[in-house]
N, CA, C, O and CB atoms as a CASP TS submission, in Angstrom:
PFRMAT TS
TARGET T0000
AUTHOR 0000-0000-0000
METHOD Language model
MODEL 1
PARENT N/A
ATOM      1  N   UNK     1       1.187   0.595  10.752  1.00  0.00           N
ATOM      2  CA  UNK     1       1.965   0.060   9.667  1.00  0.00           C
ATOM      3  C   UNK     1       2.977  -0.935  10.230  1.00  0.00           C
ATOM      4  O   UNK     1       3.486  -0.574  11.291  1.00  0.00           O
ATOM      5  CB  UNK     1       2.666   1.189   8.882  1.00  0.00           C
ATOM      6  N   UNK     2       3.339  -2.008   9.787  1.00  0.00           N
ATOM      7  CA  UNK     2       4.144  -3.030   9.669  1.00  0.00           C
ATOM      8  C   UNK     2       4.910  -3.528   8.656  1.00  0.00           C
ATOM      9  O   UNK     2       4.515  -4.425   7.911  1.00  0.00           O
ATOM     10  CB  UNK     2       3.618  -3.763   9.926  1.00  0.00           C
ATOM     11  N   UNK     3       6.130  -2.932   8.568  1.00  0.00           N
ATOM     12  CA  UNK     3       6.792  -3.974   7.018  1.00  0.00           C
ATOM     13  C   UNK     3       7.753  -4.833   7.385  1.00  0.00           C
ATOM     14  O   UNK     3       8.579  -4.793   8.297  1.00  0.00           O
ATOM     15  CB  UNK     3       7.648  -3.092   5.686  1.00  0.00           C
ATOM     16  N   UNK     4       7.498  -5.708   6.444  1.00  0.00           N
ATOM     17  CA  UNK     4       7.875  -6.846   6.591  1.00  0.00           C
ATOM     18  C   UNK     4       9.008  -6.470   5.318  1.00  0.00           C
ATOM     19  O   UNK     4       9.229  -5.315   4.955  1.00  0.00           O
ATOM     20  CB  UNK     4       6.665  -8.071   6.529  1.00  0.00           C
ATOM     21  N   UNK     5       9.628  -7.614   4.766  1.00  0.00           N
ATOM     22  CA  UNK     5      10.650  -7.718   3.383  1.00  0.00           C
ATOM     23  C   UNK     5      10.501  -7.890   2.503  1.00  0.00           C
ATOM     24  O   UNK     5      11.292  -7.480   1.654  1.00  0.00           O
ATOM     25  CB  UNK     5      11.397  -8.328   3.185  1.00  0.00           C
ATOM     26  N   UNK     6       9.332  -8.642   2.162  1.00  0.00           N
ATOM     27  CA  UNK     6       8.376  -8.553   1.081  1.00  0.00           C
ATOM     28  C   UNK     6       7.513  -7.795   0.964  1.00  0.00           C
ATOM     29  O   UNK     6       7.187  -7.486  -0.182  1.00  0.00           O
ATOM     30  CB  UNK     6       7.828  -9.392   0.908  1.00  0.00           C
ATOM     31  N   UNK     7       6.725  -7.131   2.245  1.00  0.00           N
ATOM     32  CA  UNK     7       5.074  -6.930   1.928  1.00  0.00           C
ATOM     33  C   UNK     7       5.089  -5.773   3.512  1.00  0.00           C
ATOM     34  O   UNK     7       5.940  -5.789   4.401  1.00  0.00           O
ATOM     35  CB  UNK     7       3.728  -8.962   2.005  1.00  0.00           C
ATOM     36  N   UNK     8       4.097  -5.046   3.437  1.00  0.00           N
ATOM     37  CA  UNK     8       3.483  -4.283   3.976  1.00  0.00           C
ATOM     38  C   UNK     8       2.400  -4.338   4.506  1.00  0.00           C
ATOM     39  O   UNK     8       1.567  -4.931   3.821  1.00  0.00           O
ATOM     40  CB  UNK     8       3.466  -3.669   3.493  1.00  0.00           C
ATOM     41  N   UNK     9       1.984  -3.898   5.625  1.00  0.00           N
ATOM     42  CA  UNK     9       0.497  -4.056   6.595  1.00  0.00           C
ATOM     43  C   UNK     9       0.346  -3.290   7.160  1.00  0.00           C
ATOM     44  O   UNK     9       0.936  -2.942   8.183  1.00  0.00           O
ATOM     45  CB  UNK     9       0.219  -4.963   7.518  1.00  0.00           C
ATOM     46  N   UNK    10      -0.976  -2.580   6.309  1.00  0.00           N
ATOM     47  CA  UNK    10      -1.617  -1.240   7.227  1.00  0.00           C
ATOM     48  C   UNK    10      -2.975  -1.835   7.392  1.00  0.00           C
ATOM     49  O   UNK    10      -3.656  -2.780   6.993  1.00  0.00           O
ATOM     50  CB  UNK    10      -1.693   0.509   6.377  1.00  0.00           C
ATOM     51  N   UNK    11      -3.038  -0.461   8.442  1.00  0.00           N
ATOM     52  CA  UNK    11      -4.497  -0.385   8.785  1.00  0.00           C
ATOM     53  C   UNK    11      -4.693   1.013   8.325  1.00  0.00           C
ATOM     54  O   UNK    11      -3.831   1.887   8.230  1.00  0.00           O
ATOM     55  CB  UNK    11      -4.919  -0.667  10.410  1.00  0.00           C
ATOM     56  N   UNK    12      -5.935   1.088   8.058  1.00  0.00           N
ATOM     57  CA  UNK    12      -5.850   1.909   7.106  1.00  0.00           C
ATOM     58  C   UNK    12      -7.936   2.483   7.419  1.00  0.00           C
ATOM     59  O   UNK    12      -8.712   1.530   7.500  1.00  0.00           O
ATOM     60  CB  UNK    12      -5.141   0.923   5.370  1.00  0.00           C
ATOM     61  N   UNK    13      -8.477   3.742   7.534  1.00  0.00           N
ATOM     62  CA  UNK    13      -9.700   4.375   8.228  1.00  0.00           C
ATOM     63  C   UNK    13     -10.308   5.028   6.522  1.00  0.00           C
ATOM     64  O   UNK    13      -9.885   6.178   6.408  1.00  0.00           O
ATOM     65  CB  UNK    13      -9.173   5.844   9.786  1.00  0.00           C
ATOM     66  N   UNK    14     -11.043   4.652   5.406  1.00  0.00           N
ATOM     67  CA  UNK    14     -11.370   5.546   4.501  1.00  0.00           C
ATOM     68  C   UNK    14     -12.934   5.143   4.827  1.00  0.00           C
ATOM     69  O   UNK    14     -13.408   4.210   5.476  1.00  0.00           O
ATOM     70  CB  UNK    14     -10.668   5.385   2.918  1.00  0.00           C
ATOM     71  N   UNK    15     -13.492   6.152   4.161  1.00  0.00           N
ATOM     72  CA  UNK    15     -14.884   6.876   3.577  1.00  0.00           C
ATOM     73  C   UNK    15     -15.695   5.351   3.165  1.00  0.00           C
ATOM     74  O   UNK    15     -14.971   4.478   2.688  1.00  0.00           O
ATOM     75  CB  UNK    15     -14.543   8.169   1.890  1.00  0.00           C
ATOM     76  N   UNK    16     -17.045   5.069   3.333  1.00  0.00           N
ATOM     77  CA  UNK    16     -17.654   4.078   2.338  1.00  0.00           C
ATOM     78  C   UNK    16     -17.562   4.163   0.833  1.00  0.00           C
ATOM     79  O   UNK    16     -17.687   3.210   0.064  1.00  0.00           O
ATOM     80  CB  UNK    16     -18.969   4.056   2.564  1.00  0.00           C
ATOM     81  N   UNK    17     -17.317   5.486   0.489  1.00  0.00           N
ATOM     82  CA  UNK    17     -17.608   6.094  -0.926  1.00  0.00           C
ATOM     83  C   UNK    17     -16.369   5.647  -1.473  1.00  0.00           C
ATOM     84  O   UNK    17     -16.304   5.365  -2.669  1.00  0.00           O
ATOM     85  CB  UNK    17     -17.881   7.797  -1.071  1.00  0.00           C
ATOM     86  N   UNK    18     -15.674   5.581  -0.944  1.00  0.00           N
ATOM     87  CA  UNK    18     -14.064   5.156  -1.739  1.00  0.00           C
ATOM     88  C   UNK    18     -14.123   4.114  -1.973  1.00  0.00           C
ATOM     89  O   UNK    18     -14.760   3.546  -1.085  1.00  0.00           O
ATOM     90  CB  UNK    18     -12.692   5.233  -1.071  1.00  0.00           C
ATOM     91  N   UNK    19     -13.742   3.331  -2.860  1.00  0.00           N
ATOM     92  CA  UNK    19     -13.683   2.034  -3.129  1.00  0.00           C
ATOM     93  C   UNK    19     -11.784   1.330  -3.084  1.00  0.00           C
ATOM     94  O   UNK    19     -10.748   1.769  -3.583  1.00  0.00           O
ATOM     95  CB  UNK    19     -14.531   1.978  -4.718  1.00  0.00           C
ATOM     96  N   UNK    20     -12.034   0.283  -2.364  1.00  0.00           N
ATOM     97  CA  UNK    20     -10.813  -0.394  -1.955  1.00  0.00           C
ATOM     98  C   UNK    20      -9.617  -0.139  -3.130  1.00  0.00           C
ATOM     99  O   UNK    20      -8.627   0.558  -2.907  1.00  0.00           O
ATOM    100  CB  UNK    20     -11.169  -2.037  -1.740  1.00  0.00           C
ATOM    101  N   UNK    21      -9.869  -0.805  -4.382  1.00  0.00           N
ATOM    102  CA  UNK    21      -9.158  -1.006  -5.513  1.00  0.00           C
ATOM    103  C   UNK    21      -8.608   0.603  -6.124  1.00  0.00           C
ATOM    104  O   UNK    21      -7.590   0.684  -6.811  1.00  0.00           O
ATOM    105  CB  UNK    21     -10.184  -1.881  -6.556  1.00  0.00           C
ATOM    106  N   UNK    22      -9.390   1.746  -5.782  1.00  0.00           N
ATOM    107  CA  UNK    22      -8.928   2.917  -6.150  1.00  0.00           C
ATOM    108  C   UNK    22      -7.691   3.706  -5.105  1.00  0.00           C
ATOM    109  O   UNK    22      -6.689   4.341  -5.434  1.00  0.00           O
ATOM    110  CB  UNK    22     -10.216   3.703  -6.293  1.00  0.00           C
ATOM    111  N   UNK    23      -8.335   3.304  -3.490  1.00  0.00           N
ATOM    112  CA  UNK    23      -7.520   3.695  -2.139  1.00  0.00           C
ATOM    113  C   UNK    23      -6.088   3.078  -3.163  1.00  0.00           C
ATOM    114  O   UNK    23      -5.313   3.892  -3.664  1.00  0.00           O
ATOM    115  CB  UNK    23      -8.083   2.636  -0.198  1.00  0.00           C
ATOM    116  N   UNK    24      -5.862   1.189  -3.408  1.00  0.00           N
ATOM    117  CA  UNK    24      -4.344   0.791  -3.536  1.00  0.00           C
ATOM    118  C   UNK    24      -3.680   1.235  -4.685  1.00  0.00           C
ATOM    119  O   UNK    24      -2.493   1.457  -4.922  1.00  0.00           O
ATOM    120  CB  UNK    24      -4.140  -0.643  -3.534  1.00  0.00           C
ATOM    121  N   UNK    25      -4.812   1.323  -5.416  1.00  0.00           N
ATOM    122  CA  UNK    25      -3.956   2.724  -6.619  1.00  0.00           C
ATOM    123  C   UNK    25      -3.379   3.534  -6.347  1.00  0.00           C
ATOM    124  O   UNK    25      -2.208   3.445  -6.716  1.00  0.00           O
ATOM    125  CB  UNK    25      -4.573   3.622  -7.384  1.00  0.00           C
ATOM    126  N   UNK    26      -3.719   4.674  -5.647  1.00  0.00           N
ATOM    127  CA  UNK    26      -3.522   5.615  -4.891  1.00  0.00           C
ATOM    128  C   UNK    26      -2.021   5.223  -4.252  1.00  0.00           C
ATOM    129  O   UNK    26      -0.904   5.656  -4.535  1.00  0.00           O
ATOM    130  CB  UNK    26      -4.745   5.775  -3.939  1.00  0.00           C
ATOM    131  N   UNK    27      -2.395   4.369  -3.417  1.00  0.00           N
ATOM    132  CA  UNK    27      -0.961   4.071  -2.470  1.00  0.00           C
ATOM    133  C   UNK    27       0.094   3.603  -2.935  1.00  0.00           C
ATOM    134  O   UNK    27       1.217   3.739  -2.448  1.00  0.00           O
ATOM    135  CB  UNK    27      -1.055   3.185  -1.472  1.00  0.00           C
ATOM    136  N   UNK    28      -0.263   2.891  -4.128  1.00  0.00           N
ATOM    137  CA  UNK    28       0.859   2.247  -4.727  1.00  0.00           C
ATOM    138  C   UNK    28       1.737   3.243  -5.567  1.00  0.00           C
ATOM    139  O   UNK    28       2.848   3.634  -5.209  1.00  0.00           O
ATOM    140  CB  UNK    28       0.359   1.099  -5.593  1.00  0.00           C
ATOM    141  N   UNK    29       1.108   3.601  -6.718  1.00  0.00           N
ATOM    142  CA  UNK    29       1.281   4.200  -6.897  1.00  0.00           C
ATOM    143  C   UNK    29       2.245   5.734  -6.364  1.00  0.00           C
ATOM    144  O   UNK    29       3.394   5.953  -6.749  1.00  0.00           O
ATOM    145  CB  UNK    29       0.510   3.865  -7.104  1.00  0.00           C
ATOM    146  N   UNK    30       1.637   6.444  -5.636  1.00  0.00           N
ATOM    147  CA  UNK    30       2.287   7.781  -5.008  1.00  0.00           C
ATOM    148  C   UNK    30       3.610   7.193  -4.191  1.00  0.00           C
ATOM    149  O   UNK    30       4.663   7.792  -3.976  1.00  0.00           O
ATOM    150  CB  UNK    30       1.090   8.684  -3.840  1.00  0.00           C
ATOM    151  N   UNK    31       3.276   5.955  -3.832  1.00  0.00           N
ATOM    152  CA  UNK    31       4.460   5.619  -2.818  1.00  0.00           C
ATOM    153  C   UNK    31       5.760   5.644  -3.907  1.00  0.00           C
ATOM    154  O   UNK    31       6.705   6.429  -3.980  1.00  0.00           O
ATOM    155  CB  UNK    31       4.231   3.894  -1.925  1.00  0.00           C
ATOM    156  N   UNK    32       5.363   4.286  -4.840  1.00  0.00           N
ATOM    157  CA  UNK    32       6.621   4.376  -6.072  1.00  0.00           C
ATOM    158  C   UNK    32       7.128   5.809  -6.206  1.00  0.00           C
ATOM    159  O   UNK    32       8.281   6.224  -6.093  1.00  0.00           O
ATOM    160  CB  UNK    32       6.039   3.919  -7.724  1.00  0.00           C
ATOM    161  N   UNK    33       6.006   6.463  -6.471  1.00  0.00           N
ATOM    162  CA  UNK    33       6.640   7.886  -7.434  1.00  0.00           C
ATOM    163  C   UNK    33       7.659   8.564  -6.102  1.00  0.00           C
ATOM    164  O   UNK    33       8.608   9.293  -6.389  1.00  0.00           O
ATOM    165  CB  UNK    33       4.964   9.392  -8.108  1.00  0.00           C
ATOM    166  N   UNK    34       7.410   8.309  -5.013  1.00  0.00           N
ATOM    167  CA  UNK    34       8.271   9.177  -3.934  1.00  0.00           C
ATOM    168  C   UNK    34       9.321   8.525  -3.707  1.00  0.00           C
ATOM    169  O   UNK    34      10.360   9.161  -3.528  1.00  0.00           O
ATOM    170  CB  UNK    34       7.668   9.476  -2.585  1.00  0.00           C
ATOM    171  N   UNK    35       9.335   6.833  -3.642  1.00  0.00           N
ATOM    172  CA  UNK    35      10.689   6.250  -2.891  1.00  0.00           C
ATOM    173  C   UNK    35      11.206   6.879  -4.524  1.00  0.00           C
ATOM    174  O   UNK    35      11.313   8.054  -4.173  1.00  0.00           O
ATOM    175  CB  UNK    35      10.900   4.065  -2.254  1.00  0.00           C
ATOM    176  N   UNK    36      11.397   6.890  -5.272  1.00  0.00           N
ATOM    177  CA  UNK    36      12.126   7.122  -6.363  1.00  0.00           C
ATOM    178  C   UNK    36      12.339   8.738  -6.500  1.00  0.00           C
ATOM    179  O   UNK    36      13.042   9.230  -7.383  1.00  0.00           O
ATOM    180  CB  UNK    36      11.416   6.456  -7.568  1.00  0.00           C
ATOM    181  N   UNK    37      11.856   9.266  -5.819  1.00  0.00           N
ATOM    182  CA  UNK    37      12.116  10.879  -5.695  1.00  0.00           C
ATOM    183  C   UNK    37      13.272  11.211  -4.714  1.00  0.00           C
ATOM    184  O   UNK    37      14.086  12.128  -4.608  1.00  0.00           O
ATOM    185  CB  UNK    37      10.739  11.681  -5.118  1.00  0.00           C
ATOM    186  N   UNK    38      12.936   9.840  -3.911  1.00  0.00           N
ATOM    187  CA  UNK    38      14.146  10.273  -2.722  1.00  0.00           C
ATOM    188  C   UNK    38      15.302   8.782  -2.945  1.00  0.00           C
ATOM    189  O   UNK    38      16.096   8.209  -2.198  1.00  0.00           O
ATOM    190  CB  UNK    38      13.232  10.367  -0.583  1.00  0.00           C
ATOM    191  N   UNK    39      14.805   8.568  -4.559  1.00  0.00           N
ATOM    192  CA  UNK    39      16.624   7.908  -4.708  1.00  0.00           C
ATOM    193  C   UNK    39      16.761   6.166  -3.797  1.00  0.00           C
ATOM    194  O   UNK    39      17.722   5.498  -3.416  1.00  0.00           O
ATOM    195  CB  UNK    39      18.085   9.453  -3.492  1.00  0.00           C
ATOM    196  N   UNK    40      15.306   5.979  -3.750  1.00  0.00           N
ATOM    197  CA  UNK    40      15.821   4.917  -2.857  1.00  0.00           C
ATOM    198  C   UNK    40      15.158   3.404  -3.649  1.00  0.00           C
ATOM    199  O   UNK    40      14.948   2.314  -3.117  1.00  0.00           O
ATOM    200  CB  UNK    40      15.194   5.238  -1.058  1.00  0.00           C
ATOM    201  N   UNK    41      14.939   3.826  -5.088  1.00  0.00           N
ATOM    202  CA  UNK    41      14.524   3.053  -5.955  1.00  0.00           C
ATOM    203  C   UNK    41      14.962   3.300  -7.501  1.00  0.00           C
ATOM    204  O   UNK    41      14.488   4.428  -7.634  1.00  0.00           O
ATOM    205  CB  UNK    41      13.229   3.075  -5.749  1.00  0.00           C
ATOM    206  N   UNK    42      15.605   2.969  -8.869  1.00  0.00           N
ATOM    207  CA  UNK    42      15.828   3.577  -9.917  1.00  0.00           C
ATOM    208  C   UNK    42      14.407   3.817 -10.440  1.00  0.00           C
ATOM    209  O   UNK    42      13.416   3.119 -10.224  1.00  0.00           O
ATOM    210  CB  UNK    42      16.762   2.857 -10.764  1.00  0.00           C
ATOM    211  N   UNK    43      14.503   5.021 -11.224  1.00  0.00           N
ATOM    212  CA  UNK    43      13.157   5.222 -11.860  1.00  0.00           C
ATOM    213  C   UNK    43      12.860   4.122 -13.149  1.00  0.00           C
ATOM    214  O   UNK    43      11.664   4.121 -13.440  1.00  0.00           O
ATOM    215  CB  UNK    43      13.111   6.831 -12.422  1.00  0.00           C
ATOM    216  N   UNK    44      13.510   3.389 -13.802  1.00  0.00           N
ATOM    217  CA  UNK    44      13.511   2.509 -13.942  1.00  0.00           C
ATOM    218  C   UNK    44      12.897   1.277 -13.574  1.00  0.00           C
ATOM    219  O   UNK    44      12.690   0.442 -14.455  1.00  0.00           O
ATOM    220  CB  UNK    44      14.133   2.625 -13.904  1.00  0.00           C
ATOM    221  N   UNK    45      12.578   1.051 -12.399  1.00  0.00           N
ATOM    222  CA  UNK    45      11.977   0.165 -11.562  1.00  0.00           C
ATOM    223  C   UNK    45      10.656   0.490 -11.372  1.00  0.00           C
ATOM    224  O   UNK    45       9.797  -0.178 -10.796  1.00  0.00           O
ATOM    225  CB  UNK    45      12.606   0.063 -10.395  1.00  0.00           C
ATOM    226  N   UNK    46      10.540   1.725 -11.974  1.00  0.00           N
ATOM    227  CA  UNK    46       8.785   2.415 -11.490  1.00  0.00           C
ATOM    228  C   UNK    46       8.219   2.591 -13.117  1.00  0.00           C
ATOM    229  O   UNK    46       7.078   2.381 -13.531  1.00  0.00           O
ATOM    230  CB  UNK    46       8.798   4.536 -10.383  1.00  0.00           C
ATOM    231  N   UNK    47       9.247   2.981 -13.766  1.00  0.00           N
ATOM    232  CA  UNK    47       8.840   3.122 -15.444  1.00  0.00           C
ATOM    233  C   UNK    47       8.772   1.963 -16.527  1.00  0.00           C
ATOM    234  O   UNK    47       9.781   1.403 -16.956  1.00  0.00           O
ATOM    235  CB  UNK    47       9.867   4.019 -16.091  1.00  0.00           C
ATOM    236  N   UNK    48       7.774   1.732 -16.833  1.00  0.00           N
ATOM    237  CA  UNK    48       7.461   0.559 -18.188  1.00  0.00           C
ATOM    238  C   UNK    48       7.400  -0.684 -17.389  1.00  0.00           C
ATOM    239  O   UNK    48       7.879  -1.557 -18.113  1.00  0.00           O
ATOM    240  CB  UNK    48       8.844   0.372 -19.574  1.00  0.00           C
ATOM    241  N   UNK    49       6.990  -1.285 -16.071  1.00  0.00           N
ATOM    242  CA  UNK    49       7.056  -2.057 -14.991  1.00  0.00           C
ATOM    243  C   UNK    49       6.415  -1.405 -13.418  1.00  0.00           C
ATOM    244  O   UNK    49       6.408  -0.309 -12.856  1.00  0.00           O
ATOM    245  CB  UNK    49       8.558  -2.386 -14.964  1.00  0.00           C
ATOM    246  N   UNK    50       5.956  -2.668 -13.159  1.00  0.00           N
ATOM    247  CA  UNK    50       4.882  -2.164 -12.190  1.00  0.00           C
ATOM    248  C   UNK    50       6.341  -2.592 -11.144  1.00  0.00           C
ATOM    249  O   UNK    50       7.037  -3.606 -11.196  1.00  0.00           O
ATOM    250  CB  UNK    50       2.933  -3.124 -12.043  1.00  0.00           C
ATOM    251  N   UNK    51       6.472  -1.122 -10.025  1.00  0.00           N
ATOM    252  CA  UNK    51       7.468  -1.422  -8.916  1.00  0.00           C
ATOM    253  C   UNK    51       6.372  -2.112  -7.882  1.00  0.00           C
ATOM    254  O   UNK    51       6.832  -1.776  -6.791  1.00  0.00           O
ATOM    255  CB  UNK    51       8.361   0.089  -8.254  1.00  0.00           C
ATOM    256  N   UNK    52       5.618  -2.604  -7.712  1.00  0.00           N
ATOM    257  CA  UNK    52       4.348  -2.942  -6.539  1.00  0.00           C
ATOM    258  C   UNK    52       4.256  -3.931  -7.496  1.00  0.00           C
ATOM    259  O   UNK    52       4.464  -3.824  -8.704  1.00  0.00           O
ATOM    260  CB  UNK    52       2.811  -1.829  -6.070  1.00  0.00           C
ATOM    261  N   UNK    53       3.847  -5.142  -6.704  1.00  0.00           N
ATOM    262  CA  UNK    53       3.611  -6.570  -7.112  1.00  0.00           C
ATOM    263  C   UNK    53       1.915  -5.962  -7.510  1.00  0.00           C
ATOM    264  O   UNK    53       1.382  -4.968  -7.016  1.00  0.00           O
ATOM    265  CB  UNK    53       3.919  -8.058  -5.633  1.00  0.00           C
ATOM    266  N   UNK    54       1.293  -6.950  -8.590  1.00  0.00           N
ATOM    267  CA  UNK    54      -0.082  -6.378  -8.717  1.00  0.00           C
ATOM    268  C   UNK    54      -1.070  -6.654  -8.178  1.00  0.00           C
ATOM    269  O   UNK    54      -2.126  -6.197  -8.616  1.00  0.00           O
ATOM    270  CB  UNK    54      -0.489  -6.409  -9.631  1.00  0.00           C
ATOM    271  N   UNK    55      -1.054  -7.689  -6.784  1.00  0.00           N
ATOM    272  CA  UNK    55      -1.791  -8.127  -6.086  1.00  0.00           C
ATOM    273  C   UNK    55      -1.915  -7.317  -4.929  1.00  0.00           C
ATOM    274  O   UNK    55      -1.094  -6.508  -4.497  1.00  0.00           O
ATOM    275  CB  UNK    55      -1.518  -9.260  -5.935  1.00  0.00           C
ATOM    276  N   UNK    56      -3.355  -7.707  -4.340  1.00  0.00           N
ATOM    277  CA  UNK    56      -3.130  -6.946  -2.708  1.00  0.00           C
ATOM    278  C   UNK    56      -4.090  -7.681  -1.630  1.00  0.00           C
ATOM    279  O   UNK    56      -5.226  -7.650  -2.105  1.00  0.00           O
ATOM    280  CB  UNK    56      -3.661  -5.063  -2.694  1.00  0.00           C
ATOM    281  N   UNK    57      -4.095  -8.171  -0.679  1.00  0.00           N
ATOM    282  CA  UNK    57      -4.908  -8.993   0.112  1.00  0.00           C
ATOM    283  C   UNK    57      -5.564  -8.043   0.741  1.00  0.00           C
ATOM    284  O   UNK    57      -4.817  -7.173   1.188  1.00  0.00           O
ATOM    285  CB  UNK    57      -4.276  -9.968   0.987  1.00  0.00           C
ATOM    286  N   UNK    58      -6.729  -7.881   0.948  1.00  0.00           N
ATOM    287  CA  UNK    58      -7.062  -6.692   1.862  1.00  0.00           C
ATOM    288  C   UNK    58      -8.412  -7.027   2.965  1.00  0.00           C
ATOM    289  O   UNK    58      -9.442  -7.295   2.345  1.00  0.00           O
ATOM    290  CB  UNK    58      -7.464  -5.330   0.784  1.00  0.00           C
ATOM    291  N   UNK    59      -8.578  -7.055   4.714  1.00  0.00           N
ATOM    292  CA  UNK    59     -10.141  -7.403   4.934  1.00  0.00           C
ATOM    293  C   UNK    59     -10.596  -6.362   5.742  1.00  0.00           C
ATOM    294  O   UNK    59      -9.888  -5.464   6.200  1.00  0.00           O
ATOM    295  CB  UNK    59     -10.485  -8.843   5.662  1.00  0.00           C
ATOM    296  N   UNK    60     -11.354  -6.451   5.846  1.00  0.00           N
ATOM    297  CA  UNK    60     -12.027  -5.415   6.700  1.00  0.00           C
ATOM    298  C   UNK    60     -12.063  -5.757   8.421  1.00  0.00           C
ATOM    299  O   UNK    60     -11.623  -6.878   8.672  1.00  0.00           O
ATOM    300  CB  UNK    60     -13.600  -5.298   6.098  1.00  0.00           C
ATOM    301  N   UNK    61     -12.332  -5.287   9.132  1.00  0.00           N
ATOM    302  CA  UNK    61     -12.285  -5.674  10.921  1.00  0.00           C
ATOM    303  C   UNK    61     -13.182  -3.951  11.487  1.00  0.00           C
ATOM    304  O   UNK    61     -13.605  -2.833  11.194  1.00  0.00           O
ATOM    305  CB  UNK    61      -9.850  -5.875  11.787  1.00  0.00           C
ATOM    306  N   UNK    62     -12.990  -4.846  12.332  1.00  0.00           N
ATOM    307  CA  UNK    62     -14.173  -3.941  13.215  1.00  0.00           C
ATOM    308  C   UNK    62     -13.900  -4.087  14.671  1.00  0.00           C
ATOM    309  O   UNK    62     -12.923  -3.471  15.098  1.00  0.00           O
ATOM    310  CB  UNK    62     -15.837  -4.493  12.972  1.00  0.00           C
ATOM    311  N   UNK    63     -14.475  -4.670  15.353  1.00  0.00           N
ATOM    312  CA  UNK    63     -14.489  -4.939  16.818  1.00  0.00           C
ATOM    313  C   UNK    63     -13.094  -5.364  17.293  1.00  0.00           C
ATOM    314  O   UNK    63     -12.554  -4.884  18.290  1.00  0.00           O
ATOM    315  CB  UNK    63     -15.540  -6.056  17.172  1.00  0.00           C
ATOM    316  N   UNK    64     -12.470  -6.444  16.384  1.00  0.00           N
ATOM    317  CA  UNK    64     -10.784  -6.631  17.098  1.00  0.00           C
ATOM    318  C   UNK    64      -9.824  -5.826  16.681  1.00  0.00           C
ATOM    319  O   UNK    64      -8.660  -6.200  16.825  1.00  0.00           O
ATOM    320  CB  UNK    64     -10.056  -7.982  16.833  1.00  0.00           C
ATOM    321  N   UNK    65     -10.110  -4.538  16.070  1.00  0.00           N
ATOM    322  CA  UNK    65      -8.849  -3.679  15.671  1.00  0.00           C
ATOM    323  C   UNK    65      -7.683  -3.520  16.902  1.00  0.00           C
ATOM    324  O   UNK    65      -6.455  -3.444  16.857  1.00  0.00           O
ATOM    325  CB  UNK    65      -9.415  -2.102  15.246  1.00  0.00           C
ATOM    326  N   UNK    66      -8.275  -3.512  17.580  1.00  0.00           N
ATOM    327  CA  UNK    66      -6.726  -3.492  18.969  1.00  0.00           C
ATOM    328  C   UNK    66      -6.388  -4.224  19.188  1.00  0.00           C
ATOM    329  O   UNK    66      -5.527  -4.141  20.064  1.00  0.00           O
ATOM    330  CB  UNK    66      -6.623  -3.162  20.305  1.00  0.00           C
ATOM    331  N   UNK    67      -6.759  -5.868  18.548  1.00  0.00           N
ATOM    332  CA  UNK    67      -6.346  -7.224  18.914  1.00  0.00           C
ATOM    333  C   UNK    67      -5.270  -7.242  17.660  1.00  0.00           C
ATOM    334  O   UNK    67      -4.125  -7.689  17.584  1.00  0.00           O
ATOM    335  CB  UNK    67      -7.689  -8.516  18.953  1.00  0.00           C
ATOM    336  N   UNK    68      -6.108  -6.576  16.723  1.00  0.00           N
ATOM    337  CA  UNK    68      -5.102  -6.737  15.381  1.00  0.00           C
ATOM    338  C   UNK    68      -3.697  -6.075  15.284  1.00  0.00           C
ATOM    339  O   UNK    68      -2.655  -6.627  14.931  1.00  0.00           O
ATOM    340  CB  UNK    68      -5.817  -6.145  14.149  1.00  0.00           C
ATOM    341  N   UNK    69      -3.931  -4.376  15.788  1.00  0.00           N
ATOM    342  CA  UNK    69      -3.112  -3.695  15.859  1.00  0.00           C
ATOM    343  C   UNK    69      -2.005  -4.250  16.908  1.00  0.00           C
ATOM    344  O   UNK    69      -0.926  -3.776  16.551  1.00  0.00           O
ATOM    345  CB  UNK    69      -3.683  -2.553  16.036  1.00  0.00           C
ATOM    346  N   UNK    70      -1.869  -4.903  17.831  1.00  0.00           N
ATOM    347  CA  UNK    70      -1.108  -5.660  18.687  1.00  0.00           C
ATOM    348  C   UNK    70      -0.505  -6.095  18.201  1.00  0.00           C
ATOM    349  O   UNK    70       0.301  -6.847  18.749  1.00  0.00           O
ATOM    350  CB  UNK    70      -1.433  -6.371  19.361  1.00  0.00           C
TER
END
């Protein structure tokens, strides 16, 4: 993981069966619901408004993952 001030960068190991767009649901999601559990967001910011921008860039890698992870 890497964050930046805007944006976030993982690497990230799932299943073929999972599909990408359900994994950032998932993440987006649960993440909101927790920074706001621990107060470090108003719930407000998570309710009737998306707290996660609705975009997500995402690619796949293989062979340079340790070039990447660097």
């Amino acid at each position: 993981m890497n964050i930046q001030i805007d944006h976030i960068h993982l690497i990230v190991s799932v299943q073929p069966k999972i599909s990408i767009s359900h994994l950032m649901r998932i993440l987006k999601g649960k993440t909101a619901i927790n920074l706001q559990k621990l107060s470090l967001v108003e719930k407000e910011a998570i309710l009737g408004q998306s707290f996660w921008d609705r975009g997500d860039c995402i690619y796949t890698i293989g062979l340079d993952e340790d070039k990447i992870k660097k």
